[in-house]
C-alpha positions, 0 to 999 in steps of 0.5 A: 464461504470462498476465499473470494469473497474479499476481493471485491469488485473484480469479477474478471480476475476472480474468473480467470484466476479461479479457472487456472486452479482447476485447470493446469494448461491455464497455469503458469509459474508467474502472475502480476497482479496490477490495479490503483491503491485499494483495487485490491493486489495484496488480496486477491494475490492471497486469495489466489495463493490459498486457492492453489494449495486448497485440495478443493481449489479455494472453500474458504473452510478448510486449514490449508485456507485459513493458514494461508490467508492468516499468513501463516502457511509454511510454503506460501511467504510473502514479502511486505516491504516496510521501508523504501525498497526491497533489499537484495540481501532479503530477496536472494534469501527469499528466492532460494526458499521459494526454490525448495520442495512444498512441505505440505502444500501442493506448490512453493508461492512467494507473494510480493506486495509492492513489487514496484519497491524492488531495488535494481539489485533486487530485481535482478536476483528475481528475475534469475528465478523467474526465468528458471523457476523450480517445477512447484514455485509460483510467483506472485507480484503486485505493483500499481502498473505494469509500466517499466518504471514500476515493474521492469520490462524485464520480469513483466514480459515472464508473468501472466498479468492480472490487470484490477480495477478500482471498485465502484462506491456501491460494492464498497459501501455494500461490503462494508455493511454486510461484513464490517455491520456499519450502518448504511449512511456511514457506509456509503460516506466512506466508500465515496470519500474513499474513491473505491479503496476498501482500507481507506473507507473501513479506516474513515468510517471507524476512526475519528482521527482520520476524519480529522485529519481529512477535514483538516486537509480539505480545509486548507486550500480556502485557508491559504491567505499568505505565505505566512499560511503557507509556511505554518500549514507546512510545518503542521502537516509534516510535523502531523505525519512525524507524530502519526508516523512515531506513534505507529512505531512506538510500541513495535520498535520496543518489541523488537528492541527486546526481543533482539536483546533476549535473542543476544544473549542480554546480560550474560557472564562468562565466556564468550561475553565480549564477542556476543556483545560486538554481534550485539550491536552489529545486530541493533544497528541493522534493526535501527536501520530498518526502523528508521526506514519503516519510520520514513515509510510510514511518515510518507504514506501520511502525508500521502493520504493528505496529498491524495485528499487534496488532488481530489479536492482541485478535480472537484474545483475543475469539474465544478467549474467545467459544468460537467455532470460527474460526481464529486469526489467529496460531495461533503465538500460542495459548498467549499469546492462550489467556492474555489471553483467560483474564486479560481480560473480554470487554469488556476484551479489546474496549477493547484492541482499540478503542485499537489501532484509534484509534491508527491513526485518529489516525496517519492523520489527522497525530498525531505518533505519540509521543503517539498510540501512548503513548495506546494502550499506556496504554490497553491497561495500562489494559484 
């Protein structure tokens, strides 16, 4: 056991990150953690973090290692961003905890997953504590590069980069079979399809919904005969990203719902009543609001899936009718994608791929997704 064993495909920064726990001149208060969706960041960020409070720098049995990696541990937080930014307010918060002494541990850590999400104010709040960090204060950030549009030059020049890559299908489809017990033929399947990303290959081996909907994504290019098509596969898959996005919310945002009302003191008497009841609905409205981003959030992240489903899709066509002998992205797909590349130009097939790619551009920078994606699929009927 080792609290490594989860970061998969990444001898490298296991290497460099294991030898700064042992070694206090390798050690410095602020790491960057960079690499694709599913290289890993969030993982080996608490890995690291488990292994700078473990008293044997990282076994993987003790409780200071099964807190940490729990999320559990009193002196390491982490900050999950649910909605479409960081919050300045949030952050400020965070920054004067991580300042204080460890309680138990041997360091304050504040892993920040998506990193790329801070807000400009947000950011500047960071930065005044990585420039001048408490002596047992490690900061540890994660964001797909270290290009200023996802982490400023700013706070990137002040932290030690840990650069991940994606894992190869084999290392994938390996962990999948000795530690999820799937058998080798699904395995391998999905560490494929999944193009390395451990969580997507777990969730297309175990749940039938998201083969579905993959299957359905990929059917869609061969489909497109009009723009009557265009629009009504537009209307399905924003309207399938609404349902997926709703029903992830459903029994979470009751939860909290309730508990804020028990919190606030819900059907009290006597004194007082009228005054806790205005801080009542000062309260539900900011819990609304966090609601109604982490809904638009998570409708995003699902039309993001299809999004990424069909870019692989159109480099299949191109390397297809390239003759290049590179491996597919689907292989399960050949016969489709050996179409495409047969009825589609080069050039065509390269538009396509351009129109997906602006979607997701338009997605991330606040398009309502109705218009966005309905401007791809016209463009892919277009070619």
């Amino acid at each position: 056991m080792s609290v490594w064993r989860d970061v998969v495909g990444q001898p490298a920064a296991v290497a460099e990150l294991s030898a700064a726990t042992r070694d206090p001149t390798a050690m410095t208060h602020a790491w960057l953690f960079t690499g694709p969706p599913g290289s890993g960041r969030s993982v080996a960020a608490r890995a690291f973090a488990a292994a700078l409070q473990c008293p044997r720098q990282g076994c993987g049995e003790c409780g200071v290692c099964r807190t940490v990696l729990a999320r559990t541990h009193a002196d390491v937080r982490e900050v999950v961003p649910e909605g479409l930014s960081i919050g300045v307010g949030e952050m400020r918060t965070l920054v004067q905890l991580a300042a204080r002494s460890p309680s138990t541990g041997r360091w304050q850590i504040l892993v920040i997953q998506d990193a790329d999400r801070l807000g400009e104010r947000a950011a500047n709040a960071l930065l005044k504590a990585v420039e001048e960090p408490a002596p047992h204060t490690v900061f540890l950030l994660c964001a797909p590069s270290d290009h200023p549009e996802d982490v400023p030059v700013t706070i990137r020049s002040r932290c030690r980069p840990v650069p991940l890559r994606t894992p190869s299908p084999e290392v994938v489809a390996e962990v999948l079979v000795e530690r999820d017990g799937m058998d080798p033929e699904t395995a391998r399947w999905a560490a494929t399809v999944a193009g390395g990303h451990v969580g997507r290959a777990r969730w297309l081996a175990r749940d039938p919904e998201a083969r579905q909907r993959r299957a359905e994504a990929l059917d869609l290019p061969l489909r497109l005969r009009g723009l009557g098509d265009a629009f009504a596969f537009a209307d399905t898959l924003v309207r399938t990203a609404k349902a997926e996005a709703a029903e992830a919310a459903d029994v979470r945002d009751t939860a909290e719902r309730e508990e804020l009302a028990v919190a606030m003191g819900a059907g009290g008497v006597g004194k007082g009543v009228a005054a806790a009841a205005r801080s009542a609905k000062a309260a539900e409205r900011e819990l609304e609001k966090r609601q109604k981003s982490r809904s638009t959030r998570n409708q995003r992240d699902a039309l993001d899936r299809t999004i990424i489903d069909l870019a692989g899709f159109f480099r299949d066509v191109l390397v297809a009718g390239s003759g290049a002998r590179v491996a597919l992205a689907n292989p399960d797909r050949e016969d489709d994608v050996r179409r495409a590349a047969g009825e589609w130009s080069p050039e065509s097939a390269l538009r396509r791929l351009e129109a997906v790619l602006a979607c997701r551009e338009a997605l991330n920078a606040n398009v309502k997704p109705e218009i966005a994606v309905e401007d791809m699929l016209v463009s892919l009927h277009r070619g």
